[in-house]
C-alpha positions, 0 to 999 in steps of 0.5 A: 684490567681495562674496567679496574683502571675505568674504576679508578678513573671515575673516582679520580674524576669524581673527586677533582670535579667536587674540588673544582666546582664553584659549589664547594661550599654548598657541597660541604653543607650538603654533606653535613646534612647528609651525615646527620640525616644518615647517623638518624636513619642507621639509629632508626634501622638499629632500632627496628632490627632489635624489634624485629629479632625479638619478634622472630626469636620468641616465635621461632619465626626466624625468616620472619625479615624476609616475609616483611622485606616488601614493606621495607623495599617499598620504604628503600625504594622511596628514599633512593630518590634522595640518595641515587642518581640514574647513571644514563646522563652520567655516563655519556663523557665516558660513552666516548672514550676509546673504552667498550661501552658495556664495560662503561655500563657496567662500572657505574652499576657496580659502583651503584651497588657498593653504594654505601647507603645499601650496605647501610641496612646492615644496621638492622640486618646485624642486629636483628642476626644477633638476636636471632642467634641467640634465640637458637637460630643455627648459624648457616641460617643466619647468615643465608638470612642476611646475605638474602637480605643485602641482596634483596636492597641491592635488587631493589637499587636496581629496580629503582635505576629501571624505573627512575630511567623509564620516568624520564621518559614518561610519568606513566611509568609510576605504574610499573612500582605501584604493580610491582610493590602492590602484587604483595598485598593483593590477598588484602583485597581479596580477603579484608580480613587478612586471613589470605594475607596472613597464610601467603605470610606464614609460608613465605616465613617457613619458606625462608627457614630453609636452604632454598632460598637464596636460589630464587634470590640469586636468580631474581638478582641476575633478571634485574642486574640484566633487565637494568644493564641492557636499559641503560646501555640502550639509553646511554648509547642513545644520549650520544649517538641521538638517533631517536631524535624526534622530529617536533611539529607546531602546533598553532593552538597550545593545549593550555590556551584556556589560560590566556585569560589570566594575562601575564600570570596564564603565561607564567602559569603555562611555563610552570605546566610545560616545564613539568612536562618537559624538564626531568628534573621538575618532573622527578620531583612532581612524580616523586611527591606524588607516589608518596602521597598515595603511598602514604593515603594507602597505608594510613586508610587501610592500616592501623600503624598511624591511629595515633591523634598526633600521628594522624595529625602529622601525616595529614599535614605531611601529605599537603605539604609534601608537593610545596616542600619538594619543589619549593625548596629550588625555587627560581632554581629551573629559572636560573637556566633563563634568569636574564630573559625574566630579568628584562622587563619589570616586575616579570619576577613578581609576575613569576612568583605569583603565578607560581605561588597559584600553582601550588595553591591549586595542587593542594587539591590533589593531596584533598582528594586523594586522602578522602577515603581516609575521612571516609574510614575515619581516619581524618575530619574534613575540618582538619583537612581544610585546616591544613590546606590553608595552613599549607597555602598559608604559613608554609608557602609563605615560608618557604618562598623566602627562600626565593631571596636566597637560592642562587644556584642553577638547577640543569633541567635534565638533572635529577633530583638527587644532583649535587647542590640541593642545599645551598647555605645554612641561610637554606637549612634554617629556613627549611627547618621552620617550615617543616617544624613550626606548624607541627609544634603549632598543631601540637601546642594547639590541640594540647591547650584545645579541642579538635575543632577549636585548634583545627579552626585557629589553624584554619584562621591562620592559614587564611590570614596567609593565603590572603596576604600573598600579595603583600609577602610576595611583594615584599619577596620580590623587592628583597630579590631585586636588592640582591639581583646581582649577587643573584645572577652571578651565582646562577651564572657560576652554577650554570651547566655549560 
């Protein structure tokens, strides 16, 4: 009773916070693009079950989704970032109250697992059923398939709490995903030519076919609800007692003195460093973009599902512009925390924006490095590798630091990623659009009316032309935001956590 009544509390709460907050209107430009972004993903899964029950019918390979369900839990897995929130922060208000705190836990689990997004896989569980069982598939094997299926997202929204939390407290913890989703595709490096991969497939297929296997689900369900439940009462107790507060010593000497050369700028390009390192919500997102670049080299050098030119050609571009894309799109939103201090002295912005826009520029040799065994396979030229480079660097950074100008809205540094507010205004959509789309249709149009290497040239051009003019567009970035300054700094003071 005590839990149903907690229950309904939080979602009164929930409601008349969204209704108070002086973000009302961004919430509802939010929502919009999350209705849109959720009808195209349910068209997608429909699509891809209908695939899949064809495949399994006309093999009579019916638990054919449970043997590829790895695949589509790393893919979960990966969208939960935009979608699910880690409960720890969450739950110290309630922490608080006269309430047993594991009942307190325990509600904003559940709450996590009747999430709509995980019930919205049924659009590729329910087709792939129907298909099946008009294939001749019985029916209590149908549904054992997509009960277990269900229950294998419902264990991987779990995972993702474990991991998501231990991330806030060190990067290294990327680890435990990459082992995890990894161990499925050892046998491909033990034997390259899959013959291993493909025996482990066919048996998990016929071990799916058969009563059992829901029991290993089930008890795979009741480990990690566990494992999950017992780490976030730990750090949720931890938020409110602070018993492991760490003493803090000075260090006299900075780990990043090298950079003092470089004057104002270093000293900008320092707090750019330690509010990687210090702050969870930039932190999330630079480990975020990073598992997703690796991921994503993986998948394109070791398999042949992206051998399409233009494919190609989209994910290599993707994979530079991933990182800008993720944290540029709330820039000068983490200096919204401190915006008068930066506002003090003159033309500290511009400084700012500068050393931010270096940043950035010397990240795309990360995503260069990680795709060089793509090249090495074939996969990709150096030639269009550095023609995206530049046009990262370039044409993208320079659209996507306008929105500079417009953000306005605080980012709490101990948010995650998936906080209320990461869309603003349409102003924001709109130009978050061009720069996702107009250097792909650029790509297009380009090797349709040239030869690779000419197209990747006149990409590599135009990026340049970007790149080198950065002192001119910053400039004038700059200027544009010192006109709106005071329109600025009332609405990062309006969003601003108290």
């Amino acid at each position: 009773m005590v839990s149903l009544r907690l229950f309904r509390l939080l979602r009164h709460n929930n409601r008349l916070g969204f209704l108070r907050s002086p973000s009302l209107q961004q919430g509802v430009a939010a929502r919009v693009l999350l209705l849109l972004g959720g009808a195209f993903f349910v068209f997608y899964l429909i699509f891809y079950g209908t695939m899949f029950g064809s495949i399994a019918a006309a093999d009579d390979d019916f638990g054919f989704i449970i043997a590829i369900m790895p695949f589509l839990l790393l893919i979960d897995f990966g969208l939960r970032f935009m979608v699910q929130q880690t409960p720890a922060m969450l739950l110290k208000p309630y922490m608080l109250l006269p309430i047993s705190r594991r009942n307190v836990v325990d509600c904003f689990l559940i709450t996590s697992q009747l999430s709509i997004y995980n019930f919205l896989w049924l659009a590729m569980l329910l087709p792939y059923a129907i298909i099946i069982l008009a294939g001749g598939c019985p029916l209590w094997l149908v549904v054992q398939l997509v009960v277990a299926g269900l229950l294998l997202i419902i264990v991987n929204s779990q995972f993702y709490l474990i991991v998501r939390t231990l991330l806030g407290r060190s990067v290294f913890w990327f680890i435990l995903p990459l082992v995890v989703y990894g161990a499925y595709f050892v046998p491909l490096l033990v034997d390259t030519k899959g013959r291993l991969f493909s025996h482990m497939f066919d048996a998990v297929v016929a071990w799916a076919d058969t009563p059992l296997l829901l029991v290993p689900v089930l008890l795979l369900y009741a480990l990690v609800y566990w494992a999950n439940r017992s780490l976030q009462f730990a750090f949720a107790y931890r938020e409110v007692t602070l018993t492991n507060a760490r003493r803090t010593s000075i260090k006299h000497v900075s780990r990043f003195s090298f950079l003092d050369v470089f004057g104002h700028t270093g000293e900008y390009l320092k707090l750019e460093l330690k509010s990687i390192l210090r702050n969870k919500a930039v932190r999330s997102r630079v480990v975020m973009s990073m598992v997703y670049m690796v991921v994503l080299s993986a998948v394109i050098t070791y398999t042949d599902i992206y051998d399409g030119r233009l494919m190609l050609n989209f994910w290599c571009y993707y994979s530079f512009a991933l990182y800008g894309a993720t944290t540029l799109v709330k820039v000068m939103c983490p200096e919204g925390n401190y915006i008068d201090f930066l506002m003090v002295h003159r033309q500290h912005i511009l400084t700012l924006l500068r050393a931010k826009y270096y940043f950035h520029v010397a990240v795309l040799i990360i995503p260069l490095l990680i795709m060089l065994p793509a090249v090495f396979e074939g996969k990709f030229s150096l030639l269009m590798m550095v023609a995206y480079f530049f046009l990262s660097s370039g044409l993208l950074y320079f659209l996507l630091f306008q929105l500079a100008v417009y953000n306005k809205q605080t980012l709490p540094l101990n948010q995650q990623i998936t906080g209320k507010g990461n869309i603003e205004n349409g102003l924001q959509m709109v130009i978050e659009l061009v720069a996702f789309v107009l250097p792909g249709a650029m790509v297009s149009v380009l090797l349709l009316l040239f030869s690779e290497t000419w197209a990747y040239l006149i990409l590599a051009l135009i990026g340049l032309l970007f790149t080198l003019s950065h002192p001119l567009w910053l400039q004038n970035v700059y200027s544009r935001m010192m006109k709106r300054k005071y329109e600025n700094l009332e609405g990062f003071h309006a969003s601003r956590s108290r």
